[in-house]
SERO-4910 file (N, C-alpha, C, O; in steps of 0.05 Angstrom, whole numbers):
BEGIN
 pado doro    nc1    nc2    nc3   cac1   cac2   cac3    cc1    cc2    cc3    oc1    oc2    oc3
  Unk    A  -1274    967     44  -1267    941     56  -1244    928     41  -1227    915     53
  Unk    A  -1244    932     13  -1225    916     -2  -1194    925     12  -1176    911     21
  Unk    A  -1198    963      6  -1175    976     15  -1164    964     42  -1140    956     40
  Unk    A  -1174    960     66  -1170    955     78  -1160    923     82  -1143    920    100
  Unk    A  -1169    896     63  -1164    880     62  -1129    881     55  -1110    873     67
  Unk    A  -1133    897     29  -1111    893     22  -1084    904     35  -1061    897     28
  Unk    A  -1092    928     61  -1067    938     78  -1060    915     86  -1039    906     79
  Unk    A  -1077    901    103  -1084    882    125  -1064    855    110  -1053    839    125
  Unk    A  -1061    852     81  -1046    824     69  -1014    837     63   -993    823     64
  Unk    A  -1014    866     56   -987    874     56   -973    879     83   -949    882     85
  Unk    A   -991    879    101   -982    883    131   -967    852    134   -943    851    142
  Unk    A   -984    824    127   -974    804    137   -955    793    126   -941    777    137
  Unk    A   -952    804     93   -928    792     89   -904    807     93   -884    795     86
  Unk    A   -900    837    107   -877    850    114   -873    834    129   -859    815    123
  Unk    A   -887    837    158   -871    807    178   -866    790    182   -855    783    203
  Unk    A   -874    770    154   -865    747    144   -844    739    139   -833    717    142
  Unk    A   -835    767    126   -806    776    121   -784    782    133   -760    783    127
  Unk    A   -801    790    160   -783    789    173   -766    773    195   -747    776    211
  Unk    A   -786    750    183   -776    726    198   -753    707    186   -759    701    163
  Unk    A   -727    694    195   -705    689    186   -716    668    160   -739    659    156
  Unk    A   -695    665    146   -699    643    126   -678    627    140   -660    630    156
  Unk    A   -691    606    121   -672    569    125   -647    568    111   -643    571     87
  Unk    A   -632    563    129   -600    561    116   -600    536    109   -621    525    115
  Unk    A   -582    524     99   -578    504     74   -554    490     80   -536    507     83
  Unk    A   -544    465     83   -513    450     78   -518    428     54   -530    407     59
  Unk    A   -510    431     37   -517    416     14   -487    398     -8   -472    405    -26
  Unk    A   -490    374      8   -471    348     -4   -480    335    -23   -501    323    -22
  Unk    A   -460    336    -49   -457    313    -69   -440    294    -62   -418    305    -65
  Unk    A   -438    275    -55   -426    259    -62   -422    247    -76   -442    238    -88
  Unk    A   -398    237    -84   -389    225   -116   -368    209   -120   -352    204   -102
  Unk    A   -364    199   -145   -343    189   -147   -327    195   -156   -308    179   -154
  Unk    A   -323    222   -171   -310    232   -175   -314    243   -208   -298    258   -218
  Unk    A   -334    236   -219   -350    248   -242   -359    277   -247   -353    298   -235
  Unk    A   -369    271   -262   -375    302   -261   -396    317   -248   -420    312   -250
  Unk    A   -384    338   -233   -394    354   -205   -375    359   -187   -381    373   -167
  Unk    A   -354    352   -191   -332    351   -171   -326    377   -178   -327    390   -199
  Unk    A   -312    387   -136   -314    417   -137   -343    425   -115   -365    416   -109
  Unk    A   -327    446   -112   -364    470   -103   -369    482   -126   -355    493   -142
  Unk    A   -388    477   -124   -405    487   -143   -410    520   -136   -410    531   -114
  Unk    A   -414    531   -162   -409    567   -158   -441    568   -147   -453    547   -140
  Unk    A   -452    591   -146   -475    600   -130   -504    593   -150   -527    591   -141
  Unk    A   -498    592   -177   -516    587   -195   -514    575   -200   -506    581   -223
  Unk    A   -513    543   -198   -521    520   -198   -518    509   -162   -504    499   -145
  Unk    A   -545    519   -169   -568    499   -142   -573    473   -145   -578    462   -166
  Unk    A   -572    463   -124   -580    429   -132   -584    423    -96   -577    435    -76
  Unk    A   -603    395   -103   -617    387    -76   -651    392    -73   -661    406    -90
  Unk    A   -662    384    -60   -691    369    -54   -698    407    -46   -711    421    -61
  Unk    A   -688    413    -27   -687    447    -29   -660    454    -43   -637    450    -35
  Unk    A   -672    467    -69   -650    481    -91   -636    495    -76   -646    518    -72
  Unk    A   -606    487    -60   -591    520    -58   -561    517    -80   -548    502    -93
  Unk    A   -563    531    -76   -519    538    -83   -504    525    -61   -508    508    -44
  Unk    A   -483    539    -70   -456    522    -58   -457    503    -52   -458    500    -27
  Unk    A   -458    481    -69   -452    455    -56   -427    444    -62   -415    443    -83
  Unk    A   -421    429    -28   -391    411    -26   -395    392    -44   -416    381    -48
  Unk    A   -377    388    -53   -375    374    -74   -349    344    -59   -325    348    -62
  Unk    A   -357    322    -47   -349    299    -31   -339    278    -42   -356    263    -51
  Unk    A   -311    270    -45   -312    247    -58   -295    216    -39   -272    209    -32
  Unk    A   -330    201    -36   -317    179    -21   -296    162    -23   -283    161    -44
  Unk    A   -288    142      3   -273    123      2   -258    121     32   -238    130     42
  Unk    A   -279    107     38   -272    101     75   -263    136     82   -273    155     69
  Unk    A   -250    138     96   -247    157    109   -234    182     97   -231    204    108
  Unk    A   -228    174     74   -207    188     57   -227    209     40   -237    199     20
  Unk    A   -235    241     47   -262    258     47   -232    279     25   -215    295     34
  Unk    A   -236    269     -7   -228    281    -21   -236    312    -23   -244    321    -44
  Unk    A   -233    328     -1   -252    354     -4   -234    374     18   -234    369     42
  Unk    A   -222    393      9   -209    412     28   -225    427     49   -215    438     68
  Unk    A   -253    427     43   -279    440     63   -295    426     79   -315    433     92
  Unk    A   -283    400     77   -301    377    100   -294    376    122   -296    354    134
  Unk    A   -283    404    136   -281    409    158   -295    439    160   -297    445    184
  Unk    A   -304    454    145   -326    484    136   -342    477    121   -346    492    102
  Unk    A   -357    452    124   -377    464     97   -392    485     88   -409    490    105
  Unk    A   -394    500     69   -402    515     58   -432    516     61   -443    495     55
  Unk    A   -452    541     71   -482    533     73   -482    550     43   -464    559     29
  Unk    A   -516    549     42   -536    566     22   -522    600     15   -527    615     -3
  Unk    A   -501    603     42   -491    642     36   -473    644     23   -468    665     11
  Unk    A   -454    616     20   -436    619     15   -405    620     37   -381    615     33
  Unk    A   -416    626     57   -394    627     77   -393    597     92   -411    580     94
  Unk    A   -366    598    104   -363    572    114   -381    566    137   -389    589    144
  Unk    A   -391    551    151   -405    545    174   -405    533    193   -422    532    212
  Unk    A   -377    518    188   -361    509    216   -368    475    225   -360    466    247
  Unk    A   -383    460    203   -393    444    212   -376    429    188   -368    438    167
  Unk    A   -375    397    202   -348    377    194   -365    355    179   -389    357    181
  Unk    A   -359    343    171   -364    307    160   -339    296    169   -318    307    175
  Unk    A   -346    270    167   -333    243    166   -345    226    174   -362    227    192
  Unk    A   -335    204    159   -346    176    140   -329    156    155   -310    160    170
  Unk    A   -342    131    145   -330    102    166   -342     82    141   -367     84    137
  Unk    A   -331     68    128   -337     48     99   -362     61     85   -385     53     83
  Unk    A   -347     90     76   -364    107     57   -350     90     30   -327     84     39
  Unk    A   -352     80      5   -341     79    -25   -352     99    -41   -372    111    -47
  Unk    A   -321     94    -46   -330    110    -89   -350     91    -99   -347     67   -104
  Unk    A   -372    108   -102   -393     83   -115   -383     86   -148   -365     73   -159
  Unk    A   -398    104   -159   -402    103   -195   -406    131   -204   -402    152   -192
  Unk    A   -413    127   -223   -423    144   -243   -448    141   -263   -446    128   -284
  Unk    A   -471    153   -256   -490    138   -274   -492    151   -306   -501    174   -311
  Unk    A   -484    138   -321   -488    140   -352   -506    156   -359   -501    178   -368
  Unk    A   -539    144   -354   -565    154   -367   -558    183   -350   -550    191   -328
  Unk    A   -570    197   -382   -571    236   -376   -599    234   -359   -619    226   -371
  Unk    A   -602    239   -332   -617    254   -312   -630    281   -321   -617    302   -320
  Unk    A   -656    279   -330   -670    307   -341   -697    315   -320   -715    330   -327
  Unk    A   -696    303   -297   -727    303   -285   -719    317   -265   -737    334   -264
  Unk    A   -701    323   -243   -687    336   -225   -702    370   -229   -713    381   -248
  Unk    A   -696    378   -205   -707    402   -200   -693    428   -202   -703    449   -195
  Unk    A   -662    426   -215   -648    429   -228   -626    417   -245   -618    394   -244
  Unk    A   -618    438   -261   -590    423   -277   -571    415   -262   -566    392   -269
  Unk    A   -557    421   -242   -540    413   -225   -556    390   -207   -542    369   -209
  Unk    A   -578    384   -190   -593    362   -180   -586    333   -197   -581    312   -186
  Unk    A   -586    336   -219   -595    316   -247   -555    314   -242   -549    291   -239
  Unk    A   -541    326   -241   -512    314   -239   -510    298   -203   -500    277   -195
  Unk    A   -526    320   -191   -515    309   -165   -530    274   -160   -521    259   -143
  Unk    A   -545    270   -171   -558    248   -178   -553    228   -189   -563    206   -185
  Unk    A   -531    236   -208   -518    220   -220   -491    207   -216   -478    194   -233
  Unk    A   -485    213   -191   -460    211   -176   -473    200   -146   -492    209   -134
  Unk    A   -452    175   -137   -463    170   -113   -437    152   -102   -422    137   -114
  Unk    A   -438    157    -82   -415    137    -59   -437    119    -64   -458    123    -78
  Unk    A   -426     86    -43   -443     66    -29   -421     59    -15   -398     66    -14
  Unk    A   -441     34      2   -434     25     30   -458     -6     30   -482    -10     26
  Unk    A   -436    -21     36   -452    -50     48   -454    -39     74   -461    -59     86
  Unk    A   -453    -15     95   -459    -10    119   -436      5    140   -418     -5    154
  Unk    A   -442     31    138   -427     54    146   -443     80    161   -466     82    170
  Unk    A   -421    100    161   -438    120    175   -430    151    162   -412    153    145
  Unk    A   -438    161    165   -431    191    167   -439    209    178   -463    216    179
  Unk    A   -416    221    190   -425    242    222   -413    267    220   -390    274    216
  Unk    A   -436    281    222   -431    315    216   -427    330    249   -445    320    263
  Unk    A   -420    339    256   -405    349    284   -399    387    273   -389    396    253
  Unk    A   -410    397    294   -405    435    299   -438    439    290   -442    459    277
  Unk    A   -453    428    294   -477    441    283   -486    471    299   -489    492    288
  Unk    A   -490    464    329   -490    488    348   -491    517    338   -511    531    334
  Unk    A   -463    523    333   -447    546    329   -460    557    304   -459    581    299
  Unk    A   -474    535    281   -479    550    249   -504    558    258   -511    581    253
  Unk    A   -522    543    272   -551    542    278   -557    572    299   -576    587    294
  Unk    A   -539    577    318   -540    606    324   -525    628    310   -527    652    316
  Unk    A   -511    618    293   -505    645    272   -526    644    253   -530    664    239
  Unk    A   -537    628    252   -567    632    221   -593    633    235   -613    627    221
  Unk    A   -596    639    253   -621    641    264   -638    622    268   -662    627    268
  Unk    A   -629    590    272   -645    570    264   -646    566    295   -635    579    313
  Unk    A   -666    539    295   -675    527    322   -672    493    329   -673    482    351
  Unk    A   -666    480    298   -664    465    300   -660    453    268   -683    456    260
  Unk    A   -653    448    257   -654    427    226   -671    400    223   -683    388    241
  Unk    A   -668    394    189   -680    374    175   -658    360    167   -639    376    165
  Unk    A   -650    336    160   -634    325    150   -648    311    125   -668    297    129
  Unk    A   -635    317     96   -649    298     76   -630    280     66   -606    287     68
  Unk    A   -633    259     56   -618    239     41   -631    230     22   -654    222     21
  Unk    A   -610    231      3   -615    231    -28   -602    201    -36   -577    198    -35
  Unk    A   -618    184    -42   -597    160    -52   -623    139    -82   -645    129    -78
  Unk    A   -612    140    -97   -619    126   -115   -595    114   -136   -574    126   -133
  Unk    A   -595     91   -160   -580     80   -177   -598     66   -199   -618     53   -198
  Unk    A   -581     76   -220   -596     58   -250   -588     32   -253   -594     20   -273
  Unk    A   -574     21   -235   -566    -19   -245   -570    -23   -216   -567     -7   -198
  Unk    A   -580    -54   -215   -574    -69   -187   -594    -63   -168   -586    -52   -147
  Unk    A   -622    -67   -170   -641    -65   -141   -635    -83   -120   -638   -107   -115
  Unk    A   -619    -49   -102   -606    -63    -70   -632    -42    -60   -645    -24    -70
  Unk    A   -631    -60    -28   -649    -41     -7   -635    -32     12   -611    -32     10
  Unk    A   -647    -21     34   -637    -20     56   -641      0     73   -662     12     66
  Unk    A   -622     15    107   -644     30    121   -618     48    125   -594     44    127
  Unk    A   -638     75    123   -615    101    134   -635    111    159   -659    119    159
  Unk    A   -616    109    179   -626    116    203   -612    141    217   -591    147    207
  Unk    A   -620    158    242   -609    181    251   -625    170    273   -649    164    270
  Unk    A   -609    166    301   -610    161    326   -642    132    321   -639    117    302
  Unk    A   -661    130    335   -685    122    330   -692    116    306   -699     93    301
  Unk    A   -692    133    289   -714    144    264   -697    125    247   -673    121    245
  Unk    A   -720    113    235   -701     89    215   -729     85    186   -751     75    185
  Unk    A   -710    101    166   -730     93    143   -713     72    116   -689     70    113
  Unk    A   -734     59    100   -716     40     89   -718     50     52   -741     55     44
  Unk    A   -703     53     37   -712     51     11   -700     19     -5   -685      0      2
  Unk    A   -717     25    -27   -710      1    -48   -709      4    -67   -732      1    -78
  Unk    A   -678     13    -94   -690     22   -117   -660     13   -129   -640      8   -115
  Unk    A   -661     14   -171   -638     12   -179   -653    -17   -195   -671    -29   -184
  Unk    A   -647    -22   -212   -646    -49   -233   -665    -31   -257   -663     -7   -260
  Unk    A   -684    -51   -273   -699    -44   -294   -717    -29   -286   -721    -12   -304
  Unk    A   -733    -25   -267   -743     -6   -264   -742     18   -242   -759     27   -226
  Unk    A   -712     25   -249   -709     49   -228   -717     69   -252   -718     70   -276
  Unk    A   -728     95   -217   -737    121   -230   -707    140   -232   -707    165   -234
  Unk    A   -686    127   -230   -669    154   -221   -661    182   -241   -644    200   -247
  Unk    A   -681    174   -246   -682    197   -281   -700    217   -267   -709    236   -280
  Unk    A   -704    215   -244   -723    240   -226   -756    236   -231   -765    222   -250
  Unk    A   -769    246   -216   -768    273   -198   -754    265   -170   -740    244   -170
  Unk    A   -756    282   -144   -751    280   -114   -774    266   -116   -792    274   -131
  Unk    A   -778    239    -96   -801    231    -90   -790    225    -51   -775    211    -38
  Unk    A   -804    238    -49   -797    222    -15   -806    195     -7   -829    188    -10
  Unk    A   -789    181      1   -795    155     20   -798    158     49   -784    169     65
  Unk    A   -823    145     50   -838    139     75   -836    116     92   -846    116    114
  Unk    A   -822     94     80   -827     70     92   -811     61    113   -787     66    114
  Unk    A   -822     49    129   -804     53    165   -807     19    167   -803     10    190
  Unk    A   -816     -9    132   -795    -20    157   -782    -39    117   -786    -31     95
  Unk    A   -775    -51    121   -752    -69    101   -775    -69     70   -775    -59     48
  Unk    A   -797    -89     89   -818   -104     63   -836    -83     55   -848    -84     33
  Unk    A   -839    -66     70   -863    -43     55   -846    -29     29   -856    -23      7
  Unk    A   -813    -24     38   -797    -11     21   -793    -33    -16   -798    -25    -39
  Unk    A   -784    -55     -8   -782    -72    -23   -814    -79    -45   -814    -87    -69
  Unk    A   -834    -74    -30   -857    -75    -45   -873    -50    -57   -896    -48    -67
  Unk    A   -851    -31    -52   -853     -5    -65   -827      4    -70   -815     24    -62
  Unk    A   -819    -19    -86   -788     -6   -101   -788     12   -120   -804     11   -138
  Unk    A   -770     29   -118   -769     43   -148   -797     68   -140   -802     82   -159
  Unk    A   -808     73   -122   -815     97   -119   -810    120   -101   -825    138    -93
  Unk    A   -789    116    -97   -777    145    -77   -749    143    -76   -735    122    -75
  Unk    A   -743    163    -77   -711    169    -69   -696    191    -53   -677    205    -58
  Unk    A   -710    187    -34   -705    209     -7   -720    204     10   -743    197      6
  Unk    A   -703    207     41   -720    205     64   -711    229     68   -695    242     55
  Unk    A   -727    238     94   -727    264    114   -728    255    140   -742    236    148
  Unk    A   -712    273    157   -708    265    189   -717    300    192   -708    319    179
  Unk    A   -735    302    210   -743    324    214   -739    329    248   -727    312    262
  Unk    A   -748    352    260   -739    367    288   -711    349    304   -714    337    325
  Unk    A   -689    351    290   -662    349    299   -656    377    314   -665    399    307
  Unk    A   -635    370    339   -632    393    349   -605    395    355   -596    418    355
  Unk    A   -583    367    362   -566    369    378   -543    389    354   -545    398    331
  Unk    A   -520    389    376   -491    390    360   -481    377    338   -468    390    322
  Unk    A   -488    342    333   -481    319    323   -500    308    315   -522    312    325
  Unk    A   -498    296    301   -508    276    289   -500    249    276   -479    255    263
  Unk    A   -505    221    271   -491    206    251   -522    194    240   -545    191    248
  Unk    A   -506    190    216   -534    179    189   -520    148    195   -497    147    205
  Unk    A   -531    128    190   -529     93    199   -536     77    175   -559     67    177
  Unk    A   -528     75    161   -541     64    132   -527     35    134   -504     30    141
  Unk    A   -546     16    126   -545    -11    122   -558    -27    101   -582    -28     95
  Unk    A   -538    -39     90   -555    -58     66   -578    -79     83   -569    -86    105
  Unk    A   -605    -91     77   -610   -114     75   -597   -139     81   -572   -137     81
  Unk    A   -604   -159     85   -588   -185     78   -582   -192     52   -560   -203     47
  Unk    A   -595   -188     36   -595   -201     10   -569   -196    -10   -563   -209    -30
  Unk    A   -553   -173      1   -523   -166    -20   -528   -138    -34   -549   -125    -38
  Unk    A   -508   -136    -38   -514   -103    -51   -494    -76    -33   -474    -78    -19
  Unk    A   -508    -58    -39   -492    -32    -32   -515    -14    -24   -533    -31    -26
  Unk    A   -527      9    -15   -539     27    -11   -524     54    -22   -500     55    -19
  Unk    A   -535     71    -34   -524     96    -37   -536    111    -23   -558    111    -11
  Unk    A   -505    137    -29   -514    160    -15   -504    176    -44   -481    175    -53
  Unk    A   -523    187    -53   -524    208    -80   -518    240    -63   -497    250    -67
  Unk    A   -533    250    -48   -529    272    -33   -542    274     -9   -558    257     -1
  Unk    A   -534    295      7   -546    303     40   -546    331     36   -529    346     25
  Unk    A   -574    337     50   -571    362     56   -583    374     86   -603    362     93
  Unk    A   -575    392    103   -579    398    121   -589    426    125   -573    444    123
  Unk    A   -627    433    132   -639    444    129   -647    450    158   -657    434    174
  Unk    A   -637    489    163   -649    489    184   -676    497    185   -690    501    165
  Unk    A   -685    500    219   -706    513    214   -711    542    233   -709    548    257
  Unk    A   -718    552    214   -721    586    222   -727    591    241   -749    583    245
  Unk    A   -718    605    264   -732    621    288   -741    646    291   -725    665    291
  Unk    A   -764    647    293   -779    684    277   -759    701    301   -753    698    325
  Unk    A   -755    717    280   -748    743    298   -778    749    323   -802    744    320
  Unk    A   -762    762    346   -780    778    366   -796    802    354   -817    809    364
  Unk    A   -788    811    340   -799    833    321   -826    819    312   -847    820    325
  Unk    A   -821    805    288   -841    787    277   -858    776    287   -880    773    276
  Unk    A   -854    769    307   -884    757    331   -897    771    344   -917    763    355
  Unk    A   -888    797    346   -898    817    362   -914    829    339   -938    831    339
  Unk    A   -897    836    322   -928    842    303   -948    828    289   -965    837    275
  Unk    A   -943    808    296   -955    784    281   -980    789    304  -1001    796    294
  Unk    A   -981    786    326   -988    783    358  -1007    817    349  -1029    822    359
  Unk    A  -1001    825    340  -1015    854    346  -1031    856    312  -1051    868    306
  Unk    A  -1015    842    297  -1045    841    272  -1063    825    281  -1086    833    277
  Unk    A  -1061    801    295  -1083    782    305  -1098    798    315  -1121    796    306
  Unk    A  -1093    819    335  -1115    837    358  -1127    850    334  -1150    843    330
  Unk    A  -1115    871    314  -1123    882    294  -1143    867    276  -1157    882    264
  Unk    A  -1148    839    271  -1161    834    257  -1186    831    270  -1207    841    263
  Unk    A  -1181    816    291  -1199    809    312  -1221    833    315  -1245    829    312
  Unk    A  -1209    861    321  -1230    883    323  -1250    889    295  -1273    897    294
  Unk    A  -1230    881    274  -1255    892    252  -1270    871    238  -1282    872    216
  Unk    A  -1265    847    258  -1292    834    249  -1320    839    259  -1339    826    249
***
């Protein structure tokens, strides 16, 4: 029985395998500190660790970056998909060394951030990467935290509107990824200083724009990084055997 168990677990993870993996678009944005550049393939950084990351440096429309018309995914090859920005700023540079990040490169990209009293940024060609990588649809993450100045505020994608609140004496931006959850101003503000990332999940179109807005109260919002996470579509292979271990198991119970 064991023997058999154990065909039966090497069986499921061959077709596991054979189902596509998640391609990756992964933005620092910065001010021009250190990170600037793509980054080579070994240093990964982002909420999902990949390589190549564009390396973006704001200021209204002016996308200091020769590939913000290809960004570069997780392969390394270009992917055909664009940015541009509408009252993006050079935010800063944060001083304190970042050691909590989920890599050494994360802990820089973290430490670098545009802001915006209220702007956008719109990524356009998604289509075309999403059927060259096997995906069905993406995640969009945003990365925004700061060590001085607790500003709030909401990054939205069409509907979906989540708010963070972080930055003065007790920001965490020394890491970990914590995701934010909070969907409206005062839940965010009464849980400042514990998250620094939202997630927009089952996106499908061509386009997209991110909507980021300060609060009333003054301030800036950052954007530390973005990354664009698709999501895998199993090969026909893979379901079919997947579909025929299910019958297989089914009989030898």
């Amino acid at each position: 029985m064991k023997k058999r168990t154990s065909v039966l677990a090497g069986a499921v993870s061959i077709l596991l395998s054979g189902m596509c993996s998640a391609a990756v678009i992964t933005i620092n944005w910065t001010d021009g500190g250190p990170g600037t550049g793509n980054a080579v393939a070994d240093e990964a950084a982002g909420v999902v660790p990949s390589p190549y990351v564009n390396t973006i440096t704001g200021n209204g429309n002016a996308l200091n970056n020769t590939n913000a018309s290809d960004l570069f995914d997780d392969s390394g090859a270009g992917s055909g998909v664009a940015v541009s920005a509408s009252s993006i700023n050079a935010g800063g540079f944060t001083s304190t060394a970042t050691s909590g990040y989920n890599t050494e490169f994360s802990n820089v990209l973290m430490r670098n951030y545009g802001d915006t009293a209220g702007g956008t940024i719109t990524f356009t060609g998604l289509s075309a990467w999403l059927s060259a990588t096997g995906q069905t649809a993406y995640e969009v993450y945003y990365m925004s935290d700061r060590q001085v100045n607790l500003y709030s505020g909401s990054i939205a994608i069409g509907a979906e509107k989540f708010f963070l609140a972080n930055g003065g004496a007790g920001s965490t931006q020394t890491g970990p990824f914590v995701l934010g959850t909070s969907t409206t101003l005062a839940d965010a503000q009464a849980n400042a200083n514990t998250a620094n990332y939202v997630k927009f999940s089952a996106i499908s179109g061509d386009s997209f724009t991110i909507d980021i807005q300060r609060d009333g109260g003054g301030g800036f919002i950052d954007v530390n990084g973005i990354q664009i996470v698709g999501v895998p579509e199993p090969s026909s292979a893979a379901l079919i055997g997947l579909g025929s271990l299910s019958l297989l198991l089914r009989r030898r119970r």
